[in-house]
N, C-alpha and C positions, 0 to 999 in steps of 0.2 A: 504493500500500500504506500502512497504517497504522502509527503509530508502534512497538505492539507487536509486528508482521511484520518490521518492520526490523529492530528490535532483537533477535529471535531470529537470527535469517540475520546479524546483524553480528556479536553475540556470539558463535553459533555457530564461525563461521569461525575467531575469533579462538583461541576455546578449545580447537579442533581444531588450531590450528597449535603452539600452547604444548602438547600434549598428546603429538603427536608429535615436537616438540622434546625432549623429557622423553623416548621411547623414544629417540629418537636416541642422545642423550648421555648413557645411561642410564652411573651410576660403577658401577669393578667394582673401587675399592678405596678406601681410607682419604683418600690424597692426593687423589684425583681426586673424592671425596665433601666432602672439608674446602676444597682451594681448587683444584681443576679440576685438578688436576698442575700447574701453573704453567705452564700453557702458551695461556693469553689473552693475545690480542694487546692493547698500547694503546688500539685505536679500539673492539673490541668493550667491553674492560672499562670505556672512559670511556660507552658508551653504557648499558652492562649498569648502573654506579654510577650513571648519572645517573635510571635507572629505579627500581633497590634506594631512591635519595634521593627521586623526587621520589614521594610515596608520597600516598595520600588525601588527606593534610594538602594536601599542596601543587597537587595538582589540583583536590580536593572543596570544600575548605575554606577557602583561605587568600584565594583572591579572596572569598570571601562574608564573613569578617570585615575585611578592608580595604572592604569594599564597608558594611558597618556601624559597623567604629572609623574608616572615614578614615584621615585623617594617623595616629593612634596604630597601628594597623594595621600602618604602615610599619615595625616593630620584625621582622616575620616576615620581612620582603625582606631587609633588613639583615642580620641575626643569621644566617639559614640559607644565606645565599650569603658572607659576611664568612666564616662555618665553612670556607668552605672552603679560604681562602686562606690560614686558617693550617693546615689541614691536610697542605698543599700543600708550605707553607715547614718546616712544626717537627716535621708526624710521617711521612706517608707514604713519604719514604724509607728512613728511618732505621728504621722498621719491619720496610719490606719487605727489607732488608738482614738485620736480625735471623733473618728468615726462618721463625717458628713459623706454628702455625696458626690462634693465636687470641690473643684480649686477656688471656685471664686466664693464656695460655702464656708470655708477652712477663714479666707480672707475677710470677708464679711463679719466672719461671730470673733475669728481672735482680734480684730482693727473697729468691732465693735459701731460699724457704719455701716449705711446702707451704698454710701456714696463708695468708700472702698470696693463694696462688693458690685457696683457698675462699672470702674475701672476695671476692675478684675476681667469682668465678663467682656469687655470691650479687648483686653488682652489676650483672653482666653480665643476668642473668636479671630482675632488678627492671627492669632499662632495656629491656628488650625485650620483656617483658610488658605496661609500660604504653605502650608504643610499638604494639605489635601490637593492643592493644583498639583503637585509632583506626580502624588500617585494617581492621578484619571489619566495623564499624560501617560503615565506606564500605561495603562490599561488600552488608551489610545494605540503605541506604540506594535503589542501584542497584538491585538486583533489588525491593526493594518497590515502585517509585512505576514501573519502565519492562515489567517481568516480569508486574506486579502480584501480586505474592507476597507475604506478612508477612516482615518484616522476620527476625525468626528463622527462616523459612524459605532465607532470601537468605544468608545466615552461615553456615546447613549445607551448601547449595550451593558457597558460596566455597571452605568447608575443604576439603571433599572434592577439588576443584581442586588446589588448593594443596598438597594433603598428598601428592599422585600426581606431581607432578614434584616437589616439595621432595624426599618417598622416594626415590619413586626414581631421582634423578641427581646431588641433592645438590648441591654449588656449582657443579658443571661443566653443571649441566641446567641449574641456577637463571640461571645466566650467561645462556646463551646463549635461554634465553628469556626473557631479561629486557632481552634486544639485542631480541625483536620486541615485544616490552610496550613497550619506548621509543619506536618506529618509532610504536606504536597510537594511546599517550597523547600524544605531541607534537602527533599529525596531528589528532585531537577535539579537541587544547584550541585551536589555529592555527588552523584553518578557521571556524567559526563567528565565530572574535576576527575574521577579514578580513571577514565577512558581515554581520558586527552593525556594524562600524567601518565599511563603507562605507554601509550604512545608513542610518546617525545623523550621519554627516560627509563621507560625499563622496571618504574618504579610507582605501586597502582598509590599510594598515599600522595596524596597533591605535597600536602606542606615537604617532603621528604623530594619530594622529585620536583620542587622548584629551586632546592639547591642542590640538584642531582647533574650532572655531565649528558651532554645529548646522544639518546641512542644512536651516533651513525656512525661510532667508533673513531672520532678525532679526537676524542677525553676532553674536548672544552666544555666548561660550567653554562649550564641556561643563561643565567643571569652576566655570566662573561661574553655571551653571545649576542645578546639584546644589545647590550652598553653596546659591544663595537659596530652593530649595526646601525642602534640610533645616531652616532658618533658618524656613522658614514654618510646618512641620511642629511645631518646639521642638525639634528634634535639633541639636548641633553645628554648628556649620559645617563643612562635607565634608573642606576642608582645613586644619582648626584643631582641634589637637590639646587632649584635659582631662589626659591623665596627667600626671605630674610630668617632669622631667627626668630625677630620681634613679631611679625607675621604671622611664620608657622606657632611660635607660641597662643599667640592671639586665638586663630582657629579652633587650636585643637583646647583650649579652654573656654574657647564660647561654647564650639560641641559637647565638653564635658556638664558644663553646669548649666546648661541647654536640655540637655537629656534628663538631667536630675527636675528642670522646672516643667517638663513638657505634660501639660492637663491631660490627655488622652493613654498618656504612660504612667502617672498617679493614680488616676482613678482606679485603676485594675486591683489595688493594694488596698480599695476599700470594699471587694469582692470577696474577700476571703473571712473565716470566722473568727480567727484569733489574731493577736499581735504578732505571737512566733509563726505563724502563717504565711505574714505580711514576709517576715525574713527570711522562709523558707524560698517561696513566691521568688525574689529579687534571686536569691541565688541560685535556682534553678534554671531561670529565665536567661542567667549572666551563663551559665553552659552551656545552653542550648542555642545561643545567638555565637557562645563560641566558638561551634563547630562549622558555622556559615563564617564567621569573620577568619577565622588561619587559615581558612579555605581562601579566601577572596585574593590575596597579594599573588598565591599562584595561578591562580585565573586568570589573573591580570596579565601575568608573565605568558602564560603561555598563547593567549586571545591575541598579546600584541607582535610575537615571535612566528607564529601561523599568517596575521595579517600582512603581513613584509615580507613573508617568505611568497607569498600568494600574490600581492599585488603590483611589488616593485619592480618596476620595467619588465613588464611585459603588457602583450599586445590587447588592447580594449575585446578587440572582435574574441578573444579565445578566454576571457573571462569566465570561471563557473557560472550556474544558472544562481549561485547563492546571493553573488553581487547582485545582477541584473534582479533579481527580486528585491532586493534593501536598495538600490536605484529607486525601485518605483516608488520607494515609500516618501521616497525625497532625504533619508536619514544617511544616505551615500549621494555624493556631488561628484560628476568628474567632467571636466572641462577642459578638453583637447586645445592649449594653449598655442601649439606648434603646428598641429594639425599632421603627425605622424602616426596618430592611433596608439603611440606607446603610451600605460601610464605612467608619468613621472610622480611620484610621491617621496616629498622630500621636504624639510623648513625652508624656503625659498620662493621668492616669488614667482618661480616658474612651477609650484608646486601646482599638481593636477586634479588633486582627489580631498575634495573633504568628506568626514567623518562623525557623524554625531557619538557622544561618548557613550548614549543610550545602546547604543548595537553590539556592544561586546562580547556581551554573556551569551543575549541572544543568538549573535550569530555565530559564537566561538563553534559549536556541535554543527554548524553548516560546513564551515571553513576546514576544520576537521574532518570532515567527510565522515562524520559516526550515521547511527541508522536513524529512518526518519520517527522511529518511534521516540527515541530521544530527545532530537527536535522538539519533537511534539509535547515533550513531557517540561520540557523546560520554558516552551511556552504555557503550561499551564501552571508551572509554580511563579513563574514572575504575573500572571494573573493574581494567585492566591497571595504573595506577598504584597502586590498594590489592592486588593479587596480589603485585604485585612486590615490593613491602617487605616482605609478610608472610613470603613466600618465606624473604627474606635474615633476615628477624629469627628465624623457626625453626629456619634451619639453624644461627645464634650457640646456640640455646637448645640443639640437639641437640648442636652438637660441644662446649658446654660440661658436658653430662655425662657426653660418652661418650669425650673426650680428658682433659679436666681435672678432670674426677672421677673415672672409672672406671680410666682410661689410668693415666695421673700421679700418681693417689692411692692409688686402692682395689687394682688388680688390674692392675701394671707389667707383666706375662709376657702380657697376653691379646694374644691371636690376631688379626691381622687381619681376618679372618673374622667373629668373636664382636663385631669391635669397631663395624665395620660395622652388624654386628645390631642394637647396642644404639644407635647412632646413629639408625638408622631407627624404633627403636620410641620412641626418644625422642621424636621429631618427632610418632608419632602422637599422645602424650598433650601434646604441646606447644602442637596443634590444638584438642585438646577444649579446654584451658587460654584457648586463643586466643579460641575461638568463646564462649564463655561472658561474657567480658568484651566480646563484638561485639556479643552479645546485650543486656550489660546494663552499659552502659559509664558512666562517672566525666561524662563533660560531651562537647562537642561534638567532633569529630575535630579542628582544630588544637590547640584546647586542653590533651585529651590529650595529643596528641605535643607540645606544650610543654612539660608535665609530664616526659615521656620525656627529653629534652634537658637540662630540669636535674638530673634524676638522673646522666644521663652528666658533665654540668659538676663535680658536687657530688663524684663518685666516682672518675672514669677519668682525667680531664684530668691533674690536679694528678701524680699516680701515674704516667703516660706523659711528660709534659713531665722531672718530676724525673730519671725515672730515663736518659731519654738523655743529659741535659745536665746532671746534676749526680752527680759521684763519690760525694760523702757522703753521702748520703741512704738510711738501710738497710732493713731488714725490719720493725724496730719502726718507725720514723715514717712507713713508706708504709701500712701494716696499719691504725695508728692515725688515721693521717691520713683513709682512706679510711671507718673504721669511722665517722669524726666528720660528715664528709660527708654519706654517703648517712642515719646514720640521723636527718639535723639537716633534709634533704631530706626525706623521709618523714613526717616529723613536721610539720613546716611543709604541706605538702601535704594529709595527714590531718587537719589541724586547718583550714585554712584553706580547704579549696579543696573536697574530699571529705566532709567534717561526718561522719567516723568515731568523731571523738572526743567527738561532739556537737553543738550546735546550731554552724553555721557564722557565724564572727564578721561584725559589719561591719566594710567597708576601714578604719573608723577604724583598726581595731585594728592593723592590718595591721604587722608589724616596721621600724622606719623607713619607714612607706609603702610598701613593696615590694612588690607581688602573686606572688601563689605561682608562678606564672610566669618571675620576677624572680630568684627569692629562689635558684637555684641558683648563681649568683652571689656570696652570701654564704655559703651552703655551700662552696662551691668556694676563696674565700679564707682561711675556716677551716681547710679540707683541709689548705692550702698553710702555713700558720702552725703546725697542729699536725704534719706530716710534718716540717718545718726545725727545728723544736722540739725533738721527742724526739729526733731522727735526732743532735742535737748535744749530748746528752746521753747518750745512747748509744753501745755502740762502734761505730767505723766498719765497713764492710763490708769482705769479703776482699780481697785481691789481686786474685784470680781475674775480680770482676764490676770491679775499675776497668780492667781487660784488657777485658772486654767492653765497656764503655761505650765507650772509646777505638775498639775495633775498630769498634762500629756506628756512629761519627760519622765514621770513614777514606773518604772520597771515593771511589764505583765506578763502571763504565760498567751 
């Protein structure tokens, strides 16, 4: 059978079992719509989180810009898996202890306003709208080049998906389908990695056979092979990094304490029944994302060592059918400069061939010539990895209107019933919101969700960190702190990265060299500067919340 036969019958199955997971676990009330009733066990929630996390970005994306930055690349492994072990140590229990149902609920009762807790939700929803345009762009991505569908096509499909188990089961459906999305996306991205690495090395474990010598018996190292090629090309050397220090620092600590502030990756930690749940939960979910992440750097290696071998000068007319399909998607460019028919692929402006970074993963098991059932299978876990996130980032969008606006703000007496209602219908214009931006998205899917993570750094961190661990700090300087943040975020991001504000500057300009990537990091220390600030110039907060603080840092089973 053929790659598109496959790829229906593998998607198929896959969507049909998420589909009736969703009737299963259908919620028939608030709790069990907001975080399942708290009745997820450790293993399912560390597997459900490590799916909610590893999301487009980290399936679709993240090996195909390590597979093009190299070494500076290495800021995504770091930053997103570093997130989690301060997740782990500074907030997930102490959250989960607190016991609400969301970020902006946590902010609200310990900052003791109503006004914090609409900041909040205003942040909550900036970080999960640019989080979610990544992954409809995955979904986009998938169904255009394997379905052979346009791309906008592929997006209205995904939502539709998504909006029928995110409606109807809400965190208790999204859960437990998000326990077989993990199972889907592990098993596509691991199998090919054992196929291509025995391969290319002789050696079926990826991490081991991307510092293994290449099977063609000349004993040169993979990774010695890449450097001299990229080196020949005019590219970097593979494992020599251009950013700066202060740069790559920057990044890879917005992503850290990005990951630790992100609403749709807390909330999971108020799913579970106990406290040691909560820590159970974190560190299962940090093994389970580990086995995708020491996977990715050799993916990378090998996706970008295949691609050179395949594409460098040689003749357009005898290209495999794998190009000429990722051609049509428009995610390959090649432009006959000379008008020889060679392509030249090279850092130069005679270069002939661009490259979206989104193509990697996907197309590495074309490029490789493995079978198409493969293929097929790895398109349907970078479905399930962009399903999954989307899932948990709608349901942050919905309960932040329909608990923390509606609930808590607008209308305290509404009905369980009503409230439900308006959870659901939230989600459906969450989708349109969603699909719109998957349609017609900011830059490539990690980058977006790079974007996403320094808004959570810039806005949620500083705000969560303070108010567990510090008494003083009140309504004014969390309110203030976070207004300074996200809008210093925003702004940085629109100007620099987005050209909303106009023509998009060069890196010269860049604020201490920082890329917008980076730069939530300097958001985030402002945050923290201007919360301690006001907060000690202001009056201290009640009695009541240094009782809370102390209670949520009280040691529980």
């Amino acid at each position: 059978m053929d790659v598109q036969t496959w790829t229906y019958i593998i998607v198929g199955i896959t969507f049909l079992i998420y589909i009736s997971i969703a009737i299963w676990s259908k919620a028939t009330s608030t709790k069990e719509f907001y975080i399942a009733g708290k009745g997820v066990s450790p293993l399912a929630n560390g597997m459900a989180t490590a799916a909610d996390w590893m999301s487009a970005a980290s399936f679709i994306s993240m090996a195909g810009i390590i597979a093009f930055a190299g070494y500076d690349g290495s800021v995504y492994l770091m930053g997103w898996t570093g997130g989690y072990v301060l997740l782990a140590l500074l907030l997930a229990p102490y959250l989960r202890k607190f016991g609400k149902f969301t970020v902006p609920d946590f902010i609200g009762e310990r900052y003791y306003s109503n006004q914090a807790r609409l900041v909040a939700v205003f942040c909550a929803l900036a970080v999960s709208f640019t989080y979610v345009a990544g992954q409809m762009r995955g979904v986009g991505i998938v169904f255009s080049r394997f379905l052979e569908i346009p791309i906008e096509s592929g997006v209205v499909v995904g939502m539709i998906i998504v909006l029928f188990y995110a409606v109807l089961g809400g965190m208790k459906g999204i859960t437990y389908t998000q326990v077989a999305q993990y199972c889907v996306l592990i098993f596509a991205f691991m199998v090919p990695a054992f196929f291509i690495s025995f391969q290319m090395t002789g050696n079926f474990i990826p991490q081991i056979g991307m510092g293994s010598t290449v099977n063609d018996g000349s004993g040169v190292y993979l990774l010695e092979k890449l450097d001299l090629l990229s080196k020949d090309l005019g590219f970097n050397e593979y494992t020599v990094g251009s950013k700066s220090i202060l740069d790559i620092f920057c990044i890879t600590l917005a992503l850290m304490v990005g990951t630790a502030g992100l609403p749709h990756v807390i909330v999971r930690f108020f799913t579970v029944k106990r406290v040691k749940d909560a820590r159970k939960s974190v560190g299962l979910a940090l093994f389970f994302i580990t086995i995708l992440y020491t996977t990715a750097p050799a993916v990378s290696v090998f996706s970008k060592l295949n691609l050179i071998d395949t594409v460098s000068e040689r003749e357009y007319s005898s290209m495999p059918e794998w190009f000429k399909n990722w051609e049509n998607t428009g995610l390959i460019i090649y432009d006959d400069k000379n008008n020889d028919g060679i392509i030249n692929y090279n850092n130069s402006n005679q270069n002939e061939l661009v490259i979206d970074n989104d193509i990697m993963v996907l197309a590495n098991p074309e490029i490789a010539n493995l079978p198409s059932w493969i293929i097929a299978l790895v398109a349907a876990g970078g479905l399930a990895a962009a399903l999954s996130t989307a899932a948990g980032l709608l349901l942050v969008i919905s309960t932040s209107v329909s608990n923390d606006l509606v609930k808590k703000i607008f209308i305290p007496n509404i009905s369980q019933k009503k409230e439900l209602l308006i959870a659901r219908i939230s989600s459906f214009f969450a989708v349109l919101v969603a699909g719109y931006f998957g349609i017609n998205p900011p830059g490539f899917v990690a980058a977006v969700v790079a974007l996403a993570f320094g808004l959570a750094a810039a806005s949620f961190f500083p705000a969560i960190i303070l108010g567990i661990f510090s008494k003083r700090v009140n309504r004014e300087g969390a309110i203030s702190g976070m207004i300074v943040g996200i809008l210093l975020m925003l702004f940085y991001m629109m100007k620099y990265k987005l050209g909303w504000l106009g023509e998009i500057p060069p890196k010269s300009e860049w604020w201490f060299g920082i890329s917008p990537e980076g730069f939530g990091s300097i958001a985030m220390l402002c945050n923290f500067i201007v919360s301690i600030s006001v907060s000690y110039f202001t009056s201290p907060p009640p009695k009541n919340i240094s009782i809370l603080v102390d209670n949520i840092r009280v040691p529980e089973n």
